[in-house]
C-alpha positions as a LaTeX table, in Angstrom:
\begin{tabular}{lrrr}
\hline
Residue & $x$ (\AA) & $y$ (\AA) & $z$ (\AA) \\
\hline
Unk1 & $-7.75$ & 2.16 & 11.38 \\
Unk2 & $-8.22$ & 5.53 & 12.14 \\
Unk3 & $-8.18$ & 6.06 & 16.14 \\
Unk4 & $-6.23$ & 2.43 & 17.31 \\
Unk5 & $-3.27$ & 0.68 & 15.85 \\
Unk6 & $-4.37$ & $-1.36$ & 12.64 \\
Unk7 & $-3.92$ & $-5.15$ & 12.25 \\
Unk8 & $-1.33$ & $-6.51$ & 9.47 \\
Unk9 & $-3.72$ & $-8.60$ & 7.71 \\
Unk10 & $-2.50$ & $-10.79$ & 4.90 \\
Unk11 & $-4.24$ & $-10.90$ & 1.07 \\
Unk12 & $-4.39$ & $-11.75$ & $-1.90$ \\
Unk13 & $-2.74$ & $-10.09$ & $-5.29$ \\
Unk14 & $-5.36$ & $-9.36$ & $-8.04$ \\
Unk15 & $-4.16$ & $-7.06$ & $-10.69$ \\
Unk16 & $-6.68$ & $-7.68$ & $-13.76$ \\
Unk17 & $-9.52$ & $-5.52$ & $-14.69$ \\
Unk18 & $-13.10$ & $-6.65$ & $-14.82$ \\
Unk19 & $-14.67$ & $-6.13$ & $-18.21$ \\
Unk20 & $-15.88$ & $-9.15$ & $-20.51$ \\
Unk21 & $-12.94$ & $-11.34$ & $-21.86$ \\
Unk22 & $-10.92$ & $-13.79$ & $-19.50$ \\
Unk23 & $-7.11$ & $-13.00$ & $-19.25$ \\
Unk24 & $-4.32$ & $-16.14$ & $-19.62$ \\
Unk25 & $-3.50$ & $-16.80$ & $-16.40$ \\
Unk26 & $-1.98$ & $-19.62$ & $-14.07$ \\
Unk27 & $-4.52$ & $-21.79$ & $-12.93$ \\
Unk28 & $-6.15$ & $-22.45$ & $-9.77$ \\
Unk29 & $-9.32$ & $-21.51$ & $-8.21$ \\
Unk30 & $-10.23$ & $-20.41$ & $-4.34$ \\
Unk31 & $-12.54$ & $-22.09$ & $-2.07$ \\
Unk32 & $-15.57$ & $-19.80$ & $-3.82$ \\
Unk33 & $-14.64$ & $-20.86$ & $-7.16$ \\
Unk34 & $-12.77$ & $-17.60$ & $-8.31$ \\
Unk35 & $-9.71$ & $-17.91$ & $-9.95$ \\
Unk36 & $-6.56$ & $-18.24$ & $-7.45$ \\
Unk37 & $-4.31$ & $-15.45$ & $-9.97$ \\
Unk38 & $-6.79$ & $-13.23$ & $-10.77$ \\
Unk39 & $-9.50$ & $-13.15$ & $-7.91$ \\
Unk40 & $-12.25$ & $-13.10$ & $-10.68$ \\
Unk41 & $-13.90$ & $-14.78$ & $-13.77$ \\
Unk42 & $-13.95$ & $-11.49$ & $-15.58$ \\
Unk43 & $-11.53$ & $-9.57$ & $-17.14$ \\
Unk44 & $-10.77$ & $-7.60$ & $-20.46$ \\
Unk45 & $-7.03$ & $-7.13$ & $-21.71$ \\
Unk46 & $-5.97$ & $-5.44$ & $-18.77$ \\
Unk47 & $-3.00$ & $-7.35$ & $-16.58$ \\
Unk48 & $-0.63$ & $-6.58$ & $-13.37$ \\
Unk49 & 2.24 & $-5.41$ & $-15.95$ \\
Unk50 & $-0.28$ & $-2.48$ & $-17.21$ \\
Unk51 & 0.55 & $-0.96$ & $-14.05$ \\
Unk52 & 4.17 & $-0.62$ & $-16.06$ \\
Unk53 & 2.82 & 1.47 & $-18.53$ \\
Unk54 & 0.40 & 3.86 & $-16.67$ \\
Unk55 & 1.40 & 7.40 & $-14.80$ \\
Unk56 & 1.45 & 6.59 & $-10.98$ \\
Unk57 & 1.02 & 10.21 & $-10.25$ \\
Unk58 & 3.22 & 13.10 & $-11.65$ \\
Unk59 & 7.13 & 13.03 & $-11.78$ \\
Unk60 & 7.36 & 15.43 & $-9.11$ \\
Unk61 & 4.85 & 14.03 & $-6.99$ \\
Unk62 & 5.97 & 12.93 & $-3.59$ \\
Unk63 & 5.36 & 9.34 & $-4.03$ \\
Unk64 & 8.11 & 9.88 & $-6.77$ \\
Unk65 & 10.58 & 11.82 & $-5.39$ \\
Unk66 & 14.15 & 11.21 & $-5.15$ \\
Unk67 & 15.22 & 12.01 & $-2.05$ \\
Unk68 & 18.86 & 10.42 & $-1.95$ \\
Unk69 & 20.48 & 13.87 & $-1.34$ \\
Unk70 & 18.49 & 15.02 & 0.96 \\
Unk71 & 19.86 & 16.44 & 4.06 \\
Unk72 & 19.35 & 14.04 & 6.58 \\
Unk73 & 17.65 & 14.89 & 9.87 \\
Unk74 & 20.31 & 15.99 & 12.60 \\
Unk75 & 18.52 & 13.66 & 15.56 \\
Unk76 & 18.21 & 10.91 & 12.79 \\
Unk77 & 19.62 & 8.28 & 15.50 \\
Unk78 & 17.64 & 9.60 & 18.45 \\
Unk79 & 15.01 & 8.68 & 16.33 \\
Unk80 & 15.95 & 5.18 & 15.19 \\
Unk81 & 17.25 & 4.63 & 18.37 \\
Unk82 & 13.99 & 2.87 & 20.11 \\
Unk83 & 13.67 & 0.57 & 16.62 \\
Unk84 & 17.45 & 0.27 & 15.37 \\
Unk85 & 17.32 & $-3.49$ & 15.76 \\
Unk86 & 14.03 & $-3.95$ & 13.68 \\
Unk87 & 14.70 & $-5.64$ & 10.60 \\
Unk88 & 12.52 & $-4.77$ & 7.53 \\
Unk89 & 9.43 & $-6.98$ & 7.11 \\
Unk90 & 8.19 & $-7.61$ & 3.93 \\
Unk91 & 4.23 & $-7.98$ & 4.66 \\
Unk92 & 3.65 & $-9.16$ & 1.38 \\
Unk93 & 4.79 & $-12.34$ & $-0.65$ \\
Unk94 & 3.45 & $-16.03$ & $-2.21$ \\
Unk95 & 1.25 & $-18.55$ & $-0.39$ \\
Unk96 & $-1.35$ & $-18.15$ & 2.38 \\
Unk97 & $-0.71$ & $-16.91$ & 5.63 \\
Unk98 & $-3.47$ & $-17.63$ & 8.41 \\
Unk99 & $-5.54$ & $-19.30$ & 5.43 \\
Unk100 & $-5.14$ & $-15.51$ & 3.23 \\
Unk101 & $-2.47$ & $-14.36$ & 0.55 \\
Unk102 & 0.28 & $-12.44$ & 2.01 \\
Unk103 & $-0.04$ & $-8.41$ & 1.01 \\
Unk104 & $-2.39$ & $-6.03$ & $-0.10$ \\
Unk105 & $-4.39$ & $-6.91$ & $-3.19$ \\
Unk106 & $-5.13$ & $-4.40$ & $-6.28$ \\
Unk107 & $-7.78$ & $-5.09$ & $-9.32$ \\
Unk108 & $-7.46$ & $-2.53$ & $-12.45$ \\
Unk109 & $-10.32$ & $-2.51$ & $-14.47$ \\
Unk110 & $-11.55$ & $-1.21$ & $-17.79$ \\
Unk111 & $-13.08$ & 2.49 & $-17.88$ \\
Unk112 & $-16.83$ & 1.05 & $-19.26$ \\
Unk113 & $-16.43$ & $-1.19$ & $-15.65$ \\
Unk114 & $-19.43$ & $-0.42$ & $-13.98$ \\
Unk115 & $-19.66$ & 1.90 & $-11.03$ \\
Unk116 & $-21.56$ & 0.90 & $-8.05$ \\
Unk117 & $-22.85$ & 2.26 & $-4.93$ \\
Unk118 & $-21.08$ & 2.87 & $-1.72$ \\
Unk119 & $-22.24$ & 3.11 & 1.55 \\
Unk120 & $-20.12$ & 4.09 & 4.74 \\
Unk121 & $-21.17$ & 2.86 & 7.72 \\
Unk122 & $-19.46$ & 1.69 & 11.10 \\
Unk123 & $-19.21$ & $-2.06$ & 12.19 \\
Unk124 & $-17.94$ & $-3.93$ & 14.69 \\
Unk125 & $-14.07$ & $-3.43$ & 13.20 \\
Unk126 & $-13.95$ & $-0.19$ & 13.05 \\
Unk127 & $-15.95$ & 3.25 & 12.84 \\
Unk128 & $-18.05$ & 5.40 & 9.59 \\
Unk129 & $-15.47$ & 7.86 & 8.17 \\
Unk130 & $-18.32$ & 9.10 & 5.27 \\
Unk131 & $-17.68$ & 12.66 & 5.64 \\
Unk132 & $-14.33$ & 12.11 & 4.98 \\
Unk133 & $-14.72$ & 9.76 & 2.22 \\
Unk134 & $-15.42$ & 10.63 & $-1.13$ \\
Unk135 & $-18.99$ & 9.87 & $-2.08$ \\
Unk136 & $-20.10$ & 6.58 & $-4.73$ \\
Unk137 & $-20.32$ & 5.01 & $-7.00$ \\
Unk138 & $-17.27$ & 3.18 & $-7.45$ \\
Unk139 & $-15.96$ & 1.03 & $-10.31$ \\
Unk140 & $-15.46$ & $-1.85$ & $-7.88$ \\
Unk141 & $-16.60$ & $-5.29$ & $-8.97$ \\
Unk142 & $-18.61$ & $-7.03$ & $-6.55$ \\
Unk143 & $-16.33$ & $-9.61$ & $-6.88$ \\
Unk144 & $-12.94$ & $-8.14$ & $-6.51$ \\
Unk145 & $-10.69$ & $-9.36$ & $-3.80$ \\
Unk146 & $-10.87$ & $-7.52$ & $-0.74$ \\
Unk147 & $-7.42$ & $-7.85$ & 2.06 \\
Unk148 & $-7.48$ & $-10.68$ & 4.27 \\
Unk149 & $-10.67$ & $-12.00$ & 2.38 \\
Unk150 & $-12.62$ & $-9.68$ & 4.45 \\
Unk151 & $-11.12$ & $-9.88$ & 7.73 \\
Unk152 & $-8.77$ & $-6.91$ & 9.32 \\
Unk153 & $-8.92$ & $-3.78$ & 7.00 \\
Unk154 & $-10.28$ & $-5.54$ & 4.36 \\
Unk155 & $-9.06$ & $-2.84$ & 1.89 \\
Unk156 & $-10.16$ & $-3.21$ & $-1.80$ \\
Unk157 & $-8.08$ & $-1.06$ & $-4.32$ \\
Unk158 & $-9.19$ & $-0.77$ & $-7.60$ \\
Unk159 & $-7.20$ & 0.88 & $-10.91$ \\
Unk160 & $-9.00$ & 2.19 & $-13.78$ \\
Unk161 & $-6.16$ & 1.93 & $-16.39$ \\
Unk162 & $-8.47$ & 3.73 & $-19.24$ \\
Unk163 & $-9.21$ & 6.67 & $-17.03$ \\
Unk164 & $-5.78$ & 6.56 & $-14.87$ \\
Unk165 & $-7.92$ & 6.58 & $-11.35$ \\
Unk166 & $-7.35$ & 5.06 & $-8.39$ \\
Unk167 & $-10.42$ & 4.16 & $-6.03$ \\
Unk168 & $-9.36$ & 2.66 & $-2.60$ \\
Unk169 & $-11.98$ & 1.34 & 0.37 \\
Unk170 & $-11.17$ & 0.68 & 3.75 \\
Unk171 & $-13.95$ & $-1.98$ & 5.92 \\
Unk172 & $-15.22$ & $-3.02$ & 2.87 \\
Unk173 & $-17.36$ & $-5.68$ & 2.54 \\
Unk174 & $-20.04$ & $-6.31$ & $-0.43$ \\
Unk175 & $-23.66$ & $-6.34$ & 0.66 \\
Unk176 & $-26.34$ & $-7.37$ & $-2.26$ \\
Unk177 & $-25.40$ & $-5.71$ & $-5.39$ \\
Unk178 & $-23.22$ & $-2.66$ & $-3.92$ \\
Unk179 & $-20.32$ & $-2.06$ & $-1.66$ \\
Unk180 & $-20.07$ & $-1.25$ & 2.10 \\
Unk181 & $-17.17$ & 0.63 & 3.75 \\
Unk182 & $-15.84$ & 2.62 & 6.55 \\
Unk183 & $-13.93$ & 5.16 & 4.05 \\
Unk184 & $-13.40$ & 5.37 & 0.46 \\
Unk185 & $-11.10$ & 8.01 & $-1.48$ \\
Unk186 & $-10.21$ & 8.54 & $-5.10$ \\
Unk187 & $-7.59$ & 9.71 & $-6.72$ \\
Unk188 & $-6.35$ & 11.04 & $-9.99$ \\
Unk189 & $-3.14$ & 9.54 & $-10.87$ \\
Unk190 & $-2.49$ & 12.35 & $-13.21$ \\
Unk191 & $-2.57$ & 15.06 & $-10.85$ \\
Unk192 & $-0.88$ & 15.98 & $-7.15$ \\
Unk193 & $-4.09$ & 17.12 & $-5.64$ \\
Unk194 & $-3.98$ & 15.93 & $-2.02$ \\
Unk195 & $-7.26$ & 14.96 & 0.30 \\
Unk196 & $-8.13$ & 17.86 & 2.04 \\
Unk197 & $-6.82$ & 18.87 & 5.26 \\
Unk198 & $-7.73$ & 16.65 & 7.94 \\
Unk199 & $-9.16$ & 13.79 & 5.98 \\
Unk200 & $-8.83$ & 10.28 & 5.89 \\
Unk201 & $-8.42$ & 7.78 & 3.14 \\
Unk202 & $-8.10$ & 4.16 & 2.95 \\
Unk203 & $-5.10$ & 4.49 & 5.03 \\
Unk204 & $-5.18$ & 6.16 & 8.11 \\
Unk205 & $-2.48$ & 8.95 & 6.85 \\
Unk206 & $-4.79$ & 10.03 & 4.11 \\
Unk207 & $-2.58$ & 8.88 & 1.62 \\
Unk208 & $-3.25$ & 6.60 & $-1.37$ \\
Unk209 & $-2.29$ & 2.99 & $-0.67$ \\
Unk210 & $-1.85$ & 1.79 & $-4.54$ \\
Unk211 & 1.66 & 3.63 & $-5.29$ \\
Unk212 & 3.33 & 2.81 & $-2.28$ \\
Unk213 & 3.17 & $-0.96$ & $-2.98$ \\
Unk214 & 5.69 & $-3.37$ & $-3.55$ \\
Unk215 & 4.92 & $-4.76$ & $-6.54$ \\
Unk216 & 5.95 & $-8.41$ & $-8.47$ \\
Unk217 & 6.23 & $-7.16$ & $-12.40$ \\
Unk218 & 7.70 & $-3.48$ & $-11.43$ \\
Unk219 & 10.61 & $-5.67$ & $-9.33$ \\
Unk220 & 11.17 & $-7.68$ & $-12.29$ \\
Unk221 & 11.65 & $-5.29$ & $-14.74$ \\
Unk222 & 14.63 & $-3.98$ & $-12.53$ \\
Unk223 & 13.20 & $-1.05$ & $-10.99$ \\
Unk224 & 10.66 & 0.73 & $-8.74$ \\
Unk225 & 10.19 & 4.61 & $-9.51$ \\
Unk226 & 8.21 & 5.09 & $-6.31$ \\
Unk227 & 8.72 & 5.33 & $-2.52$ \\
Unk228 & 7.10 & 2.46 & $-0.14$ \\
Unk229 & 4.86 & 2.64 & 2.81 \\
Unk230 & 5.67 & 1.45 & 6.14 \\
Unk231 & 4.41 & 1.52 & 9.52 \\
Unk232 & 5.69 & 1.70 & 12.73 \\
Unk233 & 3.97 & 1.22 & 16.57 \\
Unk234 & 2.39 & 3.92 & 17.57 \\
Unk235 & 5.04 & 4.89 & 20.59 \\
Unk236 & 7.22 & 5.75 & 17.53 \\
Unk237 & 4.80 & 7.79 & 15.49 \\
Unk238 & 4.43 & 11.08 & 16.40 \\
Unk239 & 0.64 & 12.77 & 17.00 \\
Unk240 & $-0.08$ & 14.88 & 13.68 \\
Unk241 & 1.32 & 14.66 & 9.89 \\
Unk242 & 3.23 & 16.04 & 7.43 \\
Unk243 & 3.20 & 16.59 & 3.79 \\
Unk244 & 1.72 & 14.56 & 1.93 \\
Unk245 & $-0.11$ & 13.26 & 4.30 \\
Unk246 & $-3.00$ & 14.83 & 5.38 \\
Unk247 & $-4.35$ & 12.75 & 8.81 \\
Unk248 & $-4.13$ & 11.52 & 11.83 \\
Unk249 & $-4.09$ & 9.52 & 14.64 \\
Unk250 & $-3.94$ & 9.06 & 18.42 \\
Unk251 & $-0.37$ & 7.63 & 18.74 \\
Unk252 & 2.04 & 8.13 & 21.31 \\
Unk253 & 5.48 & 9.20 & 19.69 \\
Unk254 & 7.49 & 11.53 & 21.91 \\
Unk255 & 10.14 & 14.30 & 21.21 \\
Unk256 & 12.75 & 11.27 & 18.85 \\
Unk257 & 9.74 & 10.33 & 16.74 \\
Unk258 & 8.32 & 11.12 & 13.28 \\
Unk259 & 4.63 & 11.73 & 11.94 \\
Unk260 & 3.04 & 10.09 & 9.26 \\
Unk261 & 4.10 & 11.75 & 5.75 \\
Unk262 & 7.89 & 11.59 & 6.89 \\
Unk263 & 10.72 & 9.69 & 5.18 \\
Unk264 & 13.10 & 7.59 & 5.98 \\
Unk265 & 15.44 & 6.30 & 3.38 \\
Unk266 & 18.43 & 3.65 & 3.24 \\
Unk267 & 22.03 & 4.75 & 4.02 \\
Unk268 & 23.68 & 5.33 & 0.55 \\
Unk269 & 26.95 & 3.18 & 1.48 \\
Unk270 & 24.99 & $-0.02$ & 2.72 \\
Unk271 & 26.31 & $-2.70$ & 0.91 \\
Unk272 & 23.57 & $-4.26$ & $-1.19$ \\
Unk273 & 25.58 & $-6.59$ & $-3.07$ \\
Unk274 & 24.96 & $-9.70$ & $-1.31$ \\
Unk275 & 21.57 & $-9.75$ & $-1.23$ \\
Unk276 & 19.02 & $-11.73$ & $-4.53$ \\
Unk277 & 18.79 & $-9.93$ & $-7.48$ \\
Unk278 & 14.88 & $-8.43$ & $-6.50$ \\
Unk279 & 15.81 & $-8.06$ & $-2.73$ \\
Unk280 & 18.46 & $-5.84$ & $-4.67$ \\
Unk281 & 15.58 & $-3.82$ & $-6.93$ \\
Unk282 & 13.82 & $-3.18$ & $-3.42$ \\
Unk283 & 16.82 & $-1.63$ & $-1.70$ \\
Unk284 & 17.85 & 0.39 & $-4.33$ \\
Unk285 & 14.57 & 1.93 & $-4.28$ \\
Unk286 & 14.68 & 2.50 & $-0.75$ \\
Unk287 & 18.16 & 4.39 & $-1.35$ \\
Unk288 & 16.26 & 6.71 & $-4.04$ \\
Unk289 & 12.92 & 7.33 & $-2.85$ \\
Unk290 & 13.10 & 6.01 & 0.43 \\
Unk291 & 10.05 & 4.47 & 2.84 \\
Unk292 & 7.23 & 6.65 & 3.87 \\
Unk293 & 5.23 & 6.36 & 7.22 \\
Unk294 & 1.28 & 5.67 & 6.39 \\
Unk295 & $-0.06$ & 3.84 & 9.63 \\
Unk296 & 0.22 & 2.23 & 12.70 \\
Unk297 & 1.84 & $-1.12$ & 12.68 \\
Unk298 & 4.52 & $-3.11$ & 13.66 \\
Unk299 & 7.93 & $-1.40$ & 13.29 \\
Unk300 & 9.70 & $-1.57$ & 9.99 \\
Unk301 & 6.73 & $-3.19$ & 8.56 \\
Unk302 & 6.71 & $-2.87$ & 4.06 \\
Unk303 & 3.37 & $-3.05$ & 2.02 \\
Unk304 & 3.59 & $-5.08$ & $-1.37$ \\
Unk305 & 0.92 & $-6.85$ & $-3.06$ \\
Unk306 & 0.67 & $-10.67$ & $-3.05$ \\
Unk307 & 2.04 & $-12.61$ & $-6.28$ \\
Unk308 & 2.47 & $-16.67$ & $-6.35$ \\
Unk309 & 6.04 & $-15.21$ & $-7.52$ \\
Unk310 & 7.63 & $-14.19$ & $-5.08$ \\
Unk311 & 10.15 & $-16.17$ & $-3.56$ \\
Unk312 & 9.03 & $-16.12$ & 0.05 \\
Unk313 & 12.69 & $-17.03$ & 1.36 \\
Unk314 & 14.54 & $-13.96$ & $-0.53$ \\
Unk315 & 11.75 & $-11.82$ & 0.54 \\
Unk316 & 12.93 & $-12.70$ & 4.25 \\
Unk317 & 16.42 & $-11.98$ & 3.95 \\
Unk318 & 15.39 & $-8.30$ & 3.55 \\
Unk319 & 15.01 & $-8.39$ & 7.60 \\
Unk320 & 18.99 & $-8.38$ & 7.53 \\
Unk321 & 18.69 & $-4.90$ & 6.82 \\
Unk322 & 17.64 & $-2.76$ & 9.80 \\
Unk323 & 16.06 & 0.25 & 10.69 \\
Unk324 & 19.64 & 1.64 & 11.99 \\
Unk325 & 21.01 & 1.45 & 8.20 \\
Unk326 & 18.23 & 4.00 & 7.54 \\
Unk327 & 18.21 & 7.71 & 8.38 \\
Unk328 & 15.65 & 10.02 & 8.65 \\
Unk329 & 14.68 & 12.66 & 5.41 \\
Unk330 & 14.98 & 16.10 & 6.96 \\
Unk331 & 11.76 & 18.15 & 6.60 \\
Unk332 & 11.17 & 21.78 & 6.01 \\
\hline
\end{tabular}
């Protein structure tokens, strides 16, 4: 994750919390007998549209700003240049993809959830980035769905919707009656304290994971209020980071490249008319608060978090928009 480009690995959408009574949801169960919709037996009231309700950081926080007149940056083509043709790639969506749910799953849980220990460590996938990571325990059920069930970055992000807190792993994997991992961070979603300088997170920018997601029941209420993180390969990322990121990595972006933290955000005359009615919510959102570069990845590459409703062929038609309709965010 942190030192070597990160594999796109495909999950599964949980967004429950894990407290005593079982939430009404579609049926279906996974090979290990957990519920297909909600990656777990228990739950208390707590549902993906909560996330509707709750502050995703403050209003001025970076992950909300709108940055649609923003000056754009002068070598904005130069940069696009070496990706203009990529199309954007939705890496989330319905179904199973390489026997795993397509996108990055989430669980929100009550505040009396119970915390358990964490323990970094390395592993054969990747490295042990505890003094980066903010120590245990963790809220975490030992039964909440972890990315790619537990191959790749097998990230687990968890919401306490009592407490507003996000808690976010990275390697995880559960061992006995706690949680392993090669980072961990928290956040509070009601302030705009960063990581400290030079730290990791879950995501190799140091930068929470959980707000930059596309997400089913914010699309179909009409809107998204946030930005959305994307990747790009690491000849187009430039060494270093930016505001609000606060890591990292080893890539190889030249002079026409950008670091993690930066924005890039849809042209403001690109005709979205055509497209379905949630491809539509998505664009408009990356007009207003744009995409933001978290990791190494294949180019033009969006996060979301699985749902069995999206419509995997409207998601597609969202690679008809490409990277040279964007432009790049000038930065101080």
């Amino acid at each position: 994750m942190k030192h070597r480009p990160r594999l796109f690995t495909i999950v599964f959408l949980l967004a429950v919390s894990a407290c005593s009574k079982k939430v009404a949801e579609p049926s279906g169960k996974t090979p290990d007998g957990r519920d297909s919709t909600t990656g777990t037996t228990q739950s208390c009231s707590g549902s993906s549209s909560d996330i509707l309700g709750m502050t995703i950081f403050p209003s001025d926080n970076a992950w909300n700003q709108d940055i649609s007149s923003l000056n754009a940056d002068p070598l904005s083509g130069q940069i696009l240049a070496s990706y203009a043709s990529s199309g954007i790639k939705a890496d989330f969506g319905s179904g199973l993809w390489e026997n795993a749910p397509i996108g990055i799953p989430y669980v929100v849980v009550c505040g009396s959830q119970q915390k358990l220990p964490v323990i970094f460590r390395s592993n054969g996938y990747d490295g042990n980035y505890g003094s980066e990571s903010d120590p245990g325990p963790y809220p975490v059920p030992l039964n909440a769905p972890i990315e790619g069930n537990g191959s790749g970055d097998a990230h687990v992000l968890v919401v306490d919707k009592d407490n507003d807190m996000l808690y976010e792993l990275y390697n995880a994997s559960v061992n006995g009656d706690h949680w392993e991992a090669s980072s961990g961070a928290v956040f509070d979603l009601t302030s705009d304290q960063l990581r400290p300088n030079g730290w990791t997170s879950a995501d190799a920018a140091g930068l929470p994971i959980f707000p930059g997601l596309v997400k089913y029941d914010e699309v179909a209420s009409g809107n998204i209020h946030h930005a959305i993180r994307f990747t790009l390969t690491s000849s187009n990322v430039k060494p270093g980071y930016i505001s609000p990121a606060r890591h990292g990595v080893n890539s190889s972006g030249g002079q026409y490249s950008i670091p993690f933290g930066a924005k890039i955000r849809l042209k403001s005359n690109f005709d979205i008319s055509t497209f379905p009615a949630n491809d539509q919510v998505i664009l408009k959102a990356l007009k207003k608060y744009g995409l933001i570069l978290a990791d190494i990845g294949s180019n033009m590459y969006i996060s979301g978090a699985p749902d069995p409703r999206w419509n995997n062929d409207e998601l597609q038609q969202l690679g008809k928009v490409k990277a040279s309709d964007f432009e790049v965010v000038k930065t101080n």
